[in-house]
PyMOL commands that place a pseudoatom at each C-alpha (Angstrom):
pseudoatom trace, name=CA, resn=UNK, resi=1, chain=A, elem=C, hetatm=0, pos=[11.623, -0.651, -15.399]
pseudoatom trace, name=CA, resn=UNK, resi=2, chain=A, elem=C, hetatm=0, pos=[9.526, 1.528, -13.152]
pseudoatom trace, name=CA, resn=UNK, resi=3, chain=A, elem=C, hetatm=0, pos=[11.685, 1.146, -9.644]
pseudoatom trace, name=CA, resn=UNK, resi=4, chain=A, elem=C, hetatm=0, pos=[13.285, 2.482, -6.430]
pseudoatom trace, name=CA, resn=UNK, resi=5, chain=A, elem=C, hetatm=0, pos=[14.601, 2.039, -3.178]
pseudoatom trace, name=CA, resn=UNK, resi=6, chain=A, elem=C, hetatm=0, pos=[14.409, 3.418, 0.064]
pseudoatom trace, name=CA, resn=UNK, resi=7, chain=A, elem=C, hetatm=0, pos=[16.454, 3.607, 3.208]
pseudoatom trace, name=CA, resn=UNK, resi=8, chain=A, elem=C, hetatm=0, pos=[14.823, 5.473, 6.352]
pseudoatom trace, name=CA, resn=UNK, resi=9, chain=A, elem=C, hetatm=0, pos=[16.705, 5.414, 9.847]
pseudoatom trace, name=CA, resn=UNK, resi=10, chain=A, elem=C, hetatm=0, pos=[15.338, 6.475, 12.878]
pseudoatom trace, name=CA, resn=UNK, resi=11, chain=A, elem=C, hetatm=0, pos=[15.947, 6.462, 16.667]
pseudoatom trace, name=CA, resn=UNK, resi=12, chain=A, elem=C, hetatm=0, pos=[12.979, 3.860, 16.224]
pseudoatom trace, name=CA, resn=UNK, resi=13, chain=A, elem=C, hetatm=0, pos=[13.369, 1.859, 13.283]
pseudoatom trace, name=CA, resn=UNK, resi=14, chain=A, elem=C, hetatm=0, pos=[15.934, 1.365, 10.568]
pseudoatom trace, name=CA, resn=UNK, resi=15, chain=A, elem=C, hetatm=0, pos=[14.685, 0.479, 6.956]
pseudoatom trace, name=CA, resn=UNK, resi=16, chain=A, elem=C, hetatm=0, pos=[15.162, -0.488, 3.372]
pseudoatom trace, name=CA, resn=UNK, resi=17, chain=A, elem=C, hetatm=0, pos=[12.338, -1.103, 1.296]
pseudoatom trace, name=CA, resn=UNK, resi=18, chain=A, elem=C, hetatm=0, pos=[12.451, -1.514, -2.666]
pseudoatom trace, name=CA, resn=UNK, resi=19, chain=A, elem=C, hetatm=0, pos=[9.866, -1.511, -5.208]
pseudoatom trace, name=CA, resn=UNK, resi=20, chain=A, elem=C, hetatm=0, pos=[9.482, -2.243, -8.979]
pseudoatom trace, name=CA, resn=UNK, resi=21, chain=A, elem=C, hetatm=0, pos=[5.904, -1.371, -10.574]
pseudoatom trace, name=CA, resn=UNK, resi=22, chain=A, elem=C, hetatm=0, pos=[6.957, -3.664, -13.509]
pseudoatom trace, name=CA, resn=UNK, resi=23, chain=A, elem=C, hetatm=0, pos=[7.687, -6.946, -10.977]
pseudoatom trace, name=CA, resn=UNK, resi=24, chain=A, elem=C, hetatm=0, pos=[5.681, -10.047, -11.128]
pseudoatom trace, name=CA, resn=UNK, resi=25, chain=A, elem=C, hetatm=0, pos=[4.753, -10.241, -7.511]
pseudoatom trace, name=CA, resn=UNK, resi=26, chain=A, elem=C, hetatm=0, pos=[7.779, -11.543, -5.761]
pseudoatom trace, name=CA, resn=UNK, resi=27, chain=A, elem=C, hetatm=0, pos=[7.861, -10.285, -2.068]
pseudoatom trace, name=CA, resn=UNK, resi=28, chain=A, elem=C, hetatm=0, pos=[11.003, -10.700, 0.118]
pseudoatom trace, name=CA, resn=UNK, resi=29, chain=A, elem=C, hetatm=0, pos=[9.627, -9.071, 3.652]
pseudoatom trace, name=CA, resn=UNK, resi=30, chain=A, elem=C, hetatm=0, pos=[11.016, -9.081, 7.335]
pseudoatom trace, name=CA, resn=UNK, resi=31, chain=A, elem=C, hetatm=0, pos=[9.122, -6.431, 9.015]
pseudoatom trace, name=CA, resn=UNK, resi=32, chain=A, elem=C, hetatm=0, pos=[9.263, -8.300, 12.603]
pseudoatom trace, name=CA, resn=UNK, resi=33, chain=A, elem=C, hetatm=0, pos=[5.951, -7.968, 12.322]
pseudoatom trace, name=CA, resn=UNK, resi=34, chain=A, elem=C, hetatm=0, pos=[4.186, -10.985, 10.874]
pseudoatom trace, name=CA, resn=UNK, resi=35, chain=A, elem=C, hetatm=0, pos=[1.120, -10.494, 9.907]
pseudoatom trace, name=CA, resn=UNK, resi=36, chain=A, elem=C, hetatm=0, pos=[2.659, -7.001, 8.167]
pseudoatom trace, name=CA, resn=UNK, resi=37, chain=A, elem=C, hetatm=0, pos=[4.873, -9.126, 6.387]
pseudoatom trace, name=CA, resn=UNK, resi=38, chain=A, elem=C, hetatm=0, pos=[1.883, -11.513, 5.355]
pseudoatom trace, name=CA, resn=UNK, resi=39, chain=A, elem=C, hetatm=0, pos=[-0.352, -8.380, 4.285]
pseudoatom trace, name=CA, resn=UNK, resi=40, chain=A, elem=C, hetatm=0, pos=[3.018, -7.140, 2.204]
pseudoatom trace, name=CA, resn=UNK, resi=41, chain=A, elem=C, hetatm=0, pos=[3.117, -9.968, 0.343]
pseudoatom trace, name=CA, resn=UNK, resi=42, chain=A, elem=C, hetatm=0, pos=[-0.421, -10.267, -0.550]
pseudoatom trace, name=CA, resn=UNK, resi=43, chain=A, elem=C, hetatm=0, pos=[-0.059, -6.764, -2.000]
pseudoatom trace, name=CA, resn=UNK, resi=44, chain=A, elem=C, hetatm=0, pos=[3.132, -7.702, -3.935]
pseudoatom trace, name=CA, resn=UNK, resi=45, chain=A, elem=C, hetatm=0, pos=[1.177, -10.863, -5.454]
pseudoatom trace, name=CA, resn=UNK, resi=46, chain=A, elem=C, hetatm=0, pos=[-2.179, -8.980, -6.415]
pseudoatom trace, name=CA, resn=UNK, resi=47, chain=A, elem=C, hetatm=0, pos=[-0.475, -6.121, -7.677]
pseudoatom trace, name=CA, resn=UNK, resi=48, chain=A, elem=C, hetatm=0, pos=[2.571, -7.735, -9.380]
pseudoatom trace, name=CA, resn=UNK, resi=49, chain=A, elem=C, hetatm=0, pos=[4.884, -5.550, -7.935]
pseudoatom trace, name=CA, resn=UNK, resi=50, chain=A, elem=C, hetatm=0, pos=[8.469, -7.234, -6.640]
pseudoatom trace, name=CA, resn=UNK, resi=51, chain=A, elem=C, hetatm=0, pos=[8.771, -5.694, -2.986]
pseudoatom trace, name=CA, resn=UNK, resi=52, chain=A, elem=C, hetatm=0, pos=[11.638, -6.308, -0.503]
pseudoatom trace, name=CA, resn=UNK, resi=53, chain=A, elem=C, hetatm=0, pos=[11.017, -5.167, 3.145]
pseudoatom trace, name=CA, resn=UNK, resi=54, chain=A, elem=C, hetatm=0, pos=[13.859, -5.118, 5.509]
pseudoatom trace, name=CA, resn=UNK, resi=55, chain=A, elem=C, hetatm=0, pos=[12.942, -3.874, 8.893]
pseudoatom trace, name=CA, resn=UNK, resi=56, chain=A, elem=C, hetatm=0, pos=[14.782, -3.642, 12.707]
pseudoatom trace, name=CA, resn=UNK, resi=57, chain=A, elem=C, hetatm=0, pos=[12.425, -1.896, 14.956]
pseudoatom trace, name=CA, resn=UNK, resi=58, chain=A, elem=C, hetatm=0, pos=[11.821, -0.845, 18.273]
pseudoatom trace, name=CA, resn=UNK, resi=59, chain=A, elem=C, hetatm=0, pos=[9.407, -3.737, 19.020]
pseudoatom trace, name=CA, resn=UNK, resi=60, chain=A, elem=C, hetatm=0, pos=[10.397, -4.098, 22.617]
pseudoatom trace, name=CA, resn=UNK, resi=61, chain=A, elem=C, hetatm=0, pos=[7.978, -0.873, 22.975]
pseudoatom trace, name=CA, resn=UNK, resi=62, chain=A, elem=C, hetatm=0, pos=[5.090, -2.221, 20.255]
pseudoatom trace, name=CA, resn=UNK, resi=63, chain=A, elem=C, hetatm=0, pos=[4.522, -2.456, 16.814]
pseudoatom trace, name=CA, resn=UNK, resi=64, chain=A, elem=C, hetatm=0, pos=[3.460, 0.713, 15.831]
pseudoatom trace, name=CA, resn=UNK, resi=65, chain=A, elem=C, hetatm=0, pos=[6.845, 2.872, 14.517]
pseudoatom trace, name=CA, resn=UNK, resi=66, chain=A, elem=C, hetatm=0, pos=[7.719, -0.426, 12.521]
pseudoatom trace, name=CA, resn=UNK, resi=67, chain=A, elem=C, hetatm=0, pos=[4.474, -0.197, 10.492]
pseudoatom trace, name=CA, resn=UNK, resi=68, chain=A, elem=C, hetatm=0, pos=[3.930, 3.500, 10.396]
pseudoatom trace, name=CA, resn=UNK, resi=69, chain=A, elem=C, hetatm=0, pos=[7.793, 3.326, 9.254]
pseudoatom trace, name=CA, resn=UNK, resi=70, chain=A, elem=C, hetatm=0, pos=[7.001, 0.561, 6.359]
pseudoatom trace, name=CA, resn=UNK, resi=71, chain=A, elem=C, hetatm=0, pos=[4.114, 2.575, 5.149]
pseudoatom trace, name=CA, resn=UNK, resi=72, chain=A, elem=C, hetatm=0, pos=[6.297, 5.667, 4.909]
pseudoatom trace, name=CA, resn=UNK, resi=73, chain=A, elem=C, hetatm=0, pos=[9.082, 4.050, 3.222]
pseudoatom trace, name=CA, resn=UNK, resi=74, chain=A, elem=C, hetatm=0, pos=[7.073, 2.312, 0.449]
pseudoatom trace, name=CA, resn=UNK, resi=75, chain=A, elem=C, hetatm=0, pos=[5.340, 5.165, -0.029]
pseudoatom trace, name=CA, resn=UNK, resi=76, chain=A, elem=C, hetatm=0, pos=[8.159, 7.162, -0.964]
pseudoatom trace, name=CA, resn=UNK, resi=77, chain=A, elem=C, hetatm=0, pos=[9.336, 4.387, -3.220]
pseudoatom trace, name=CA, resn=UNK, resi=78, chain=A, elem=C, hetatm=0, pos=[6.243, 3.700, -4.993]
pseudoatom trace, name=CA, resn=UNK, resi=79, chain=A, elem=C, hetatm=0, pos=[6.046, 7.597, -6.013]
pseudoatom trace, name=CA, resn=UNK, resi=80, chain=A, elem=C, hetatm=0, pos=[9.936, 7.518, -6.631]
pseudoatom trace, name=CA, resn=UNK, resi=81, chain=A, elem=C, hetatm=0, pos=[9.004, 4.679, -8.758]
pseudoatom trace, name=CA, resn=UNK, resi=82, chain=A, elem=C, hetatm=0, pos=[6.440, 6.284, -10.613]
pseudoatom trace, name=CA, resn=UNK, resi=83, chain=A, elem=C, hetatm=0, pos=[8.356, 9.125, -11.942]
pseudoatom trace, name=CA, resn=UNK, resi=84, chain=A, elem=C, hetatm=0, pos=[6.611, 11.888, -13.726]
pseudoatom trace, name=CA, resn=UNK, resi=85, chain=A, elem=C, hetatm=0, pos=[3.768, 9.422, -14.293]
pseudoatom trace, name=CA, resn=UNK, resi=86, chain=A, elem=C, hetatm=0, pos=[3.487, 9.799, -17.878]
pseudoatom trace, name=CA, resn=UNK, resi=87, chain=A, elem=C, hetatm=0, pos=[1.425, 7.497, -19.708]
pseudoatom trace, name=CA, resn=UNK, resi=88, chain=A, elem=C, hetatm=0, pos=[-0.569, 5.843, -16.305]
pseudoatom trace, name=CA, resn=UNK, resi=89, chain=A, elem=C, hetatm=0, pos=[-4.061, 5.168, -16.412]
pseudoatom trace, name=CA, resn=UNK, resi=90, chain=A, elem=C, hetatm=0, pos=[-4.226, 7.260, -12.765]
pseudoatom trace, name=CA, resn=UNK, resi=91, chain=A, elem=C, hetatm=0, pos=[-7.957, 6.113, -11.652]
pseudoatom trace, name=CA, resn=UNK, resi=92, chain=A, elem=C, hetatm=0, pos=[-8.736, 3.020, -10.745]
pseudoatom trace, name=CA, resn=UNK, resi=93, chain=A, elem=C, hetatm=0, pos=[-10.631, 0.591, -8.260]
pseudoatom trace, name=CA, resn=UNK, resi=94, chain=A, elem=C, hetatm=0, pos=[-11.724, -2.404, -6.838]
pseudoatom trace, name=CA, resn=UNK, resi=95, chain=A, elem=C, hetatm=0, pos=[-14.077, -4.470, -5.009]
pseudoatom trace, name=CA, resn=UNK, resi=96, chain=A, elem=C, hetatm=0, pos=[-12.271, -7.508, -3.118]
pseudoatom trace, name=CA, resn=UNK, resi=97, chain=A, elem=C, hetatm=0, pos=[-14.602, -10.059, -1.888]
pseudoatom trace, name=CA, resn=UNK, resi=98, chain=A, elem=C, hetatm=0, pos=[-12.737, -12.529, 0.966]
pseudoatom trace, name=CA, resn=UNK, resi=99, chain=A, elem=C, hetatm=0, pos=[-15.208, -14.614, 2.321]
pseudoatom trace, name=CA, resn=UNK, resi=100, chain=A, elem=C, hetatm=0, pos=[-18.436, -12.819, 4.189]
pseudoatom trace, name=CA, resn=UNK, resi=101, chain=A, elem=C, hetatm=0, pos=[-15.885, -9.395, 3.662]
pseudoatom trace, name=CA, resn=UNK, resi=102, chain=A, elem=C, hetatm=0, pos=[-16.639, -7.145, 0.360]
pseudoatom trace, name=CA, resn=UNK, resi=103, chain=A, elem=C, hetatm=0, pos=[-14.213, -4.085, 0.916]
pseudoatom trace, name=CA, resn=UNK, resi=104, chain=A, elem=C, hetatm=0, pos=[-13.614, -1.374, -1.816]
pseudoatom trace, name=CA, resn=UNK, resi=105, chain=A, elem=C, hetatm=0, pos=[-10.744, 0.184, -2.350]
pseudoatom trace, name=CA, resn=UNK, resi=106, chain=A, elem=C, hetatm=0, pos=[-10.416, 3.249, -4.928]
pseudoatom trace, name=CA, resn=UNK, resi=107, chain=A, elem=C, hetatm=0, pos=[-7.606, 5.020, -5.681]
pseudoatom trace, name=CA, resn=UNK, resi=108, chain=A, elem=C, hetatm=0, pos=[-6.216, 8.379, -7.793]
pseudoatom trace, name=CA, resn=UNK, resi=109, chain=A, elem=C, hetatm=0, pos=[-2.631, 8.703, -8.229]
pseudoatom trace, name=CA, resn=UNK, resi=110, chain=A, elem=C, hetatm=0, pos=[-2.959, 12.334, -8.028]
pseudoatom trace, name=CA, resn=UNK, resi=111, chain=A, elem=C, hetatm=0, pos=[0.128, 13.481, -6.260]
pseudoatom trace, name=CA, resn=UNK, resi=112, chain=A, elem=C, hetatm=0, pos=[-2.451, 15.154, -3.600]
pseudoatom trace, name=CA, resn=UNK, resi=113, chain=A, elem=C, hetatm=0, pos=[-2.444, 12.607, -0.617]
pseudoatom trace, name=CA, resn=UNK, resi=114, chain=A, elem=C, hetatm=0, pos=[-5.834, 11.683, 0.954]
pseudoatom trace, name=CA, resn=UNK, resi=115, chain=A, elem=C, hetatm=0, pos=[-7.145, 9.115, 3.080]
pseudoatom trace, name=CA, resn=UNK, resi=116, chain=A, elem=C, hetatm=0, pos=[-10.577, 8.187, 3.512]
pseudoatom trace, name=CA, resn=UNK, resi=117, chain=A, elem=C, hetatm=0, pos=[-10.648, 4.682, 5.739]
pseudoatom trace, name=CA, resn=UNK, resi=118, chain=A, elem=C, hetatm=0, pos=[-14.084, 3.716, 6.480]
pseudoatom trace, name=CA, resn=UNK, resi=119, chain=A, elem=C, hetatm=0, pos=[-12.921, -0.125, 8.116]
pseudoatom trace, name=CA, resn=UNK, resi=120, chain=A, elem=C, hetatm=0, pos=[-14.536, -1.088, 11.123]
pseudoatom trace, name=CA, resn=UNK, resi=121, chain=A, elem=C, hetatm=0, pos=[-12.224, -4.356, 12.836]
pseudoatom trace, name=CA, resn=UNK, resi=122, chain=A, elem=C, hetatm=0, pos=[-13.905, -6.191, 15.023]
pseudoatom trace, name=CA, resn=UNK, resi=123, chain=A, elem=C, hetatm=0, pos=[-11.276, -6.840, 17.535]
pseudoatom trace, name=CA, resn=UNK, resi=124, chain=A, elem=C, hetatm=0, pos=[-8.187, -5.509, 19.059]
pseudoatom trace, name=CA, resn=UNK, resi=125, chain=A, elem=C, hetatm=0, pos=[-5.874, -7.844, 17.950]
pseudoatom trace, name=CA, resn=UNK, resi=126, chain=A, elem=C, hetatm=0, pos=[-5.096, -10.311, 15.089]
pseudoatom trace, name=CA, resn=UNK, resi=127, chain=A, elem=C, hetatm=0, pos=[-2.264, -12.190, 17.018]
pseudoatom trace, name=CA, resn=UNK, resi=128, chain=A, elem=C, hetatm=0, pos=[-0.069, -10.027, 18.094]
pseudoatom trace, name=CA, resn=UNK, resi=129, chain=A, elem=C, hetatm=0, pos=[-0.943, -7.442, 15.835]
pseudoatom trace, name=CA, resn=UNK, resi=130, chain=A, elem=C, hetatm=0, pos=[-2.843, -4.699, 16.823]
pseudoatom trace, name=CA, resn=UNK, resi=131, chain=A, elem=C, hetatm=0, pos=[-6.170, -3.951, 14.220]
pseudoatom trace, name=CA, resn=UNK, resi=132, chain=A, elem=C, hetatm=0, pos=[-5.550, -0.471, 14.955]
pseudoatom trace, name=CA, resn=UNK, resi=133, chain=A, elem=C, hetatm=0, pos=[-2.166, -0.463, 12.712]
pseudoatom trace, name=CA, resn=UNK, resi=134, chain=A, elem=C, hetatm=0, pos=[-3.907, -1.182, 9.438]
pseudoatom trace, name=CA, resn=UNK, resi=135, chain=A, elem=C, hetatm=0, pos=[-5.060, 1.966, 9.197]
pseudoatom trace, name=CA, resn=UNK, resi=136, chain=A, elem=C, hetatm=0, pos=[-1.935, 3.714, 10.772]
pseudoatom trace, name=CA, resn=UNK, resi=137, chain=A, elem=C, hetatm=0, pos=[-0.242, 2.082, 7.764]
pseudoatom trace, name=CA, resn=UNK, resi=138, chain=A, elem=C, hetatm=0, pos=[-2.948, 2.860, 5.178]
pseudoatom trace, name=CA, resn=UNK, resi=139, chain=A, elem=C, hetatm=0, pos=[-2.247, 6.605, 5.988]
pseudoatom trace, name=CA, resn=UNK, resi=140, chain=A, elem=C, hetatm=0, pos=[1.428, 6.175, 5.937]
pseudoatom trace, name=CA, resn=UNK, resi=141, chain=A, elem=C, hetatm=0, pos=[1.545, 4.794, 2.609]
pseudoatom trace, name=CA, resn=UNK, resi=142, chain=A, elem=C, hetatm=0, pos=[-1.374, 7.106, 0.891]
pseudoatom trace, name=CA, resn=UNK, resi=143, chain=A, elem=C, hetatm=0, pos=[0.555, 10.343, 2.240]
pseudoatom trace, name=CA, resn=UNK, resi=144, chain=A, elem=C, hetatm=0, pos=[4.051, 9.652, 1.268]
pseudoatom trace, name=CA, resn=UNK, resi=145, chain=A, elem=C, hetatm=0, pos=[3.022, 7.848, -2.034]
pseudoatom trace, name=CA, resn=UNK, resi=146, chain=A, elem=C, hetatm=0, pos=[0.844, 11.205, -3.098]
pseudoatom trace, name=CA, resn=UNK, resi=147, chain=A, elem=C, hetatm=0, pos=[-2.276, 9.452, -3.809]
pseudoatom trace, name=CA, resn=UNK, resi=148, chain=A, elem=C, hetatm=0, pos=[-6.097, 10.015, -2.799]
pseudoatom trace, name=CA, resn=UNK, resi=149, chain=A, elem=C, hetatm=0, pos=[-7.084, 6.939, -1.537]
pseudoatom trace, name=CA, resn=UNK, resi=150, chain=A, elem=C, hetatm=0, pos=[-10.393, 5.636, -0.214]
pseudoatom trace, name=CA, resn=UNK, resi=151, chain=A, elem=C, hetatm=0, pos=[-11.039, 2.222, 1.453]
pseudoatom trace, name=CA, resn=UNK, resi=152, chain=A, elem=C, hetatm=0, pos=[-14.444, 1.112, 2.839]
pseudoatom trace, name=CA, resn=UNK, resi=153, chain=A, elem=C, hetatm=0, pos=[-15.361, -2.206, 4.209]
pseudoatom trace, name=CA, resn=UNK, resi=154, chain=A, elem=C, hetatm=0, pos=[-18.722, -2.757, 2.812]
pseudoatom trace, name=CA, resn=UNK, resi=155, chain=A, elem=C, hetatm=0, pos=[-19.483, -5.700, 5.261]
pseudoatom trace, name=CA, resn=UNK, resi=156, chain=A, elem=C, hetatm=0, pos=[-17.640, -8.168, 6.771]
pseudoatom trace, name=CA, resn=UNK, resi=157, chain=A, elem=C, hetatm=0, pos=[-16.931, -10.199, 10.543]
pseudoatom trace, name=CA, resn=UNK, resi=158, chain=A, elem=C, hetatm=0, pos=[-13.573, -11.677, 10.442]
pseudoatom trace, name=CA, resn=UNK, resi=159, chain=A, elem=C, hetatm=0, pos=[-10.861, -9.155, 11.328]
pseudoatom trace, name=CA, resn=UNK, resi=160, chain=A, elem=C, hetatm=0, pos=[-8.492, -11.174, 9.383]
pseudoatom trace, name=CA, resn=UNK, resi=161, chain=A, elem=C, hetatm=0, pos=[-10.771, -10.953, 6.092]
pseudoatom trace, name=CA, resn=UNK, resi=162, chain=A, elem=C, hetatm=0, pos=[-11.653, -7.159, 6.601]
pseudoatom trace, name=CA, resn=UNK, resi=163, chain=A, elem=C, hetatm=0, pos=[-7.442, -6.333, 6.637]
pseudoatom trace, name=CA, resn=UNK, resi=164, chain=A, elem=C, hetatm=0, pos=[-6.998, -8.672, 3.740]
pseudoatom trace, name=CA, resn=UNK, resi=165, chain=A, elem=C, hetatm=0, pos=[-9.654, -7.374, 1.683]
pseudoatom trace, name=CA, resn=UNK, resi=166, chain=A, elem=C, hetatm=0, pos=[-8.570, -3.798, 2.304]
pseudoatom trace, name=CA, resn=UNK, resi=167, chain=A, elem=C, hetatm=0, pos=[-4.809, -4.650, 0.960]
pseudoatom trace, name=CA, resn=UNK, resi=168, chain=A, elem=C, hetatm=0, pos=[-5.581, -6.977, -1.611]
pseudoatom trace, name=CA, resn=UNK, resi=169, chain=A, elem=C, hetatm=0, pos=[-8.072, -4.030, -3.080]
pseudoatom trace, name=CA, resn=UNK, resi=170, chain=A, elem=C, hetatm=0, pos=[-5.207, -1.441, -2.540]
pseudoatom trace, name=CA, resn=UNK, resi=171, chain=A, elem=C, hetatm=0, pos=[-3.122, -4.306, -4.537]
pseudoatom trace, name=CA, resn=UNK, resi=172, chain=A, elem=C, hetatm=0, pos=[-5.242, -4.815, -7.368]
pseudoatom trace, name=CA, resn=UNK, resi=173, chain=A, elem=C, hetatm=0, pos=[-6.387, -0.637, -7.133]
pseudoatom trace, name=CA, resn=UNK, resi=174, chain=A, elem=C, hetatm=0, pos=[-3.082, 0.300, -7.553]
pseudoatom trace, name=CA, resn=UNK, resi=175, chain=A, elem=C, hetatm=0, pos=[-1.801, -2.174, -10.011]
pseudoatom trace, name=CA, resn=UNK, resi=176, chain=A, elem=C, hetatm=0, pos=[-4.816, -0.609, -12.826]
pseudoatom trace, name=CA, resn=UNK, resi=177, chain=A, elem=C, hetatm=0, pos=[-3.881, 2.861, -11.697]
pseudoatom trace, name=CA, resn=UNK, resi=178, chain=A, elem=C, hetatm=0, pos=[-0.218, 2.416, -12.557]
pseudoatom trace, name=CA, resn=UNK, resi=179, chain=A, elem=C, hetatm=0, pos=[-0.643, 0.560, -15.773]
pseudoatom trace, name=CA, resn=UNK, resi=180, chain=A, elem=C, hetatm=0, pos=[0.651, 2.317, -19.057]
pseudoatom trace, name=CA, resn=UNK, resi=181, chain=A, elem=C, hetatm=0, pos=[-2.554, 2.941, -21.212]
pseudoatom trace, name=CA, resn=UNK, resi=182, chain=A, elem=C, hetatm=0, pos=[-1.434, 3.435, -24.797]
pseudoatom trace, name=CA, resn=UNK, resi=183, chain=A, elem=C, hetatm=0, pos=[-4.069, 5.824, -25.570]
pseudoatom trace, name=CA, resn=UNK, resi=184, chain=A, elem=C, hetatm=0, pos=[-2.063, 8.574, -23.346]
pseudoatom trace, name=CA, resn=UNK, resi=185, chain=A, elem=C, hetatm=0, pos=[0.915, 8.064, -25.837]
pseudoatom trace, name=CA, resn=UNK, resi=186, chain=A, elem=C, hetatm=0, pos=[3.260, 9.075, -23.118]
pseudoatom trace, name=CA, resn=UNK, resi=187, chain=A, elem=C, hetatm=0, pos=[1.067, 12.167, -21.692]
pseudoatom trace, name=CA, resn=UNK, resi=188, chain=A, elem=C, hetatm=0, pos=[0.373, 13.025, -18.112]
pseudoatom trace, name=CA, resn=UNK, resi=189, chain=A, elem=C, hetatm=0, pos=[-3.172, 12.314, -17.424]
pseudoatom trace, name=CA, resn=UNK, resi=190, chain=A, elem=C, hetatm=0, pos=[-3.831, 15.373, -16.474]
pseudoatom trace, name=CA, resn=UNK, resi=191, chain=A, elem=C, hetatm=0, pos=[-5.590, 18.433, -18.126]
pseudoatom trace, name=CA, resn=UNK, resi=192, chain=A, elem=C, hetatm=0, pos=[-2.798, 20.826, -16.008]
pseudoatom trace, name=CA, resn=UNK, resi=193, chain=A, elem=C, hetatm=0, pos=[-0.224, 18.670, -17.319]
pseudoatom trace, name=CA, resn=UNK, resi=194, chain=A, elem=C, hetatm=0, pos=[1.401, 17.346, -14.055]
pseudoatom trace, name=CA, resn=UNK, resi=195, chain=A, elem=C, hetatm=0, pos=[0.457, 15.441, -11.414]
for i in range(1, 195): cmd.bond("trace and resi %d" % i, "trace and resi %d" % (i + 1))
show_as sticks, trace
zoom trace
């Protein structure tokens, strides 16, 4: 099984995340952030990975270090996960309807991090979480997980449906990309033989 975890300490946040690319969607996550947590565990469903999240943070200040953290720390365990990547089908994407939100979410797991985030929010906040976050954590994840990814909300009104969109694409994105196709017979998909 395709898995790994993670343990990240800082003066700001202390962390364990695991990871298993061959789960089926089980998400155990205490970010002390909530709607983090609820956004984790939409990607864990839609892209049948098992994910645990275990977070203390310095919240007292806000809730930026604990999701910039997250991102990092999954990150590194989904490409610790991956391995050499033999055998993936690498490219893939989505388009995630949620309501009056279409976002689309495409993805290369090329070991050359890239984001492109074209997601307008509406508003500042979603509760107590601050809209400006998702993409703070799209970054964190796309860098330390060596992917070029691109998200772009098509159209959409409710802040709530444009984040959800954007991770249940990245969900269903990355669960394609990761897939074993049996045509690669165990190759690299890659015509310099490493990714």
């Amino acid at each position: 099984m395709r898995s790994a975890a993670i343990q990240r300490k800082t003066g700001e946040t202390d962390i364990a995340v695991s990871i298993a690319l061959d789960g089926t969607g089980v998400a155990k996550v205490a970010s002390g952030v909530g709607f983090l947590d609820h956004m984790l565990t939409l990607l864990a469903r839609h892209a049948l990975f098992d994910i645990t999240v275990a977070c203390t943070g310095d919240l007292y200040v806000d809730q930026h270090h604990s999701v910039e953290d997250i991102g990092i720390a999954l990150g590194q365990a989904f490409k610790q996960a991956l391995g050499d990547k033999k055998g993936i089908t690498r490219y893939a994407h989505s388009y995630l309807p949620m309501d009056e939100t279409l976002s689309r979410v495409a993805v290369d797991v090329s070991g050359r991090p890239f984001l492109i985030f074209k997601t307008d929010l509406p508003r500042e906040k979603i509760g107590e979480f601050d809209t400006e976050l998702v993409r703070e954590w799209f970054q964190a994840f796309a860098i330390n997980a060596g992917i070029t990814l691109h998200v772009e909300t098509l159209y959409g009104e409710n802040a709530h449906h444009i984040a959800e969109s954007c991770y249940k694409g990245l969900a269903r994105a990355l669960r394609a990309a990761v897939s074993i196709d049996p045509r690669e017979e165990g190759r690299v998909p890659s015509t310099k033989g490493t990714l």
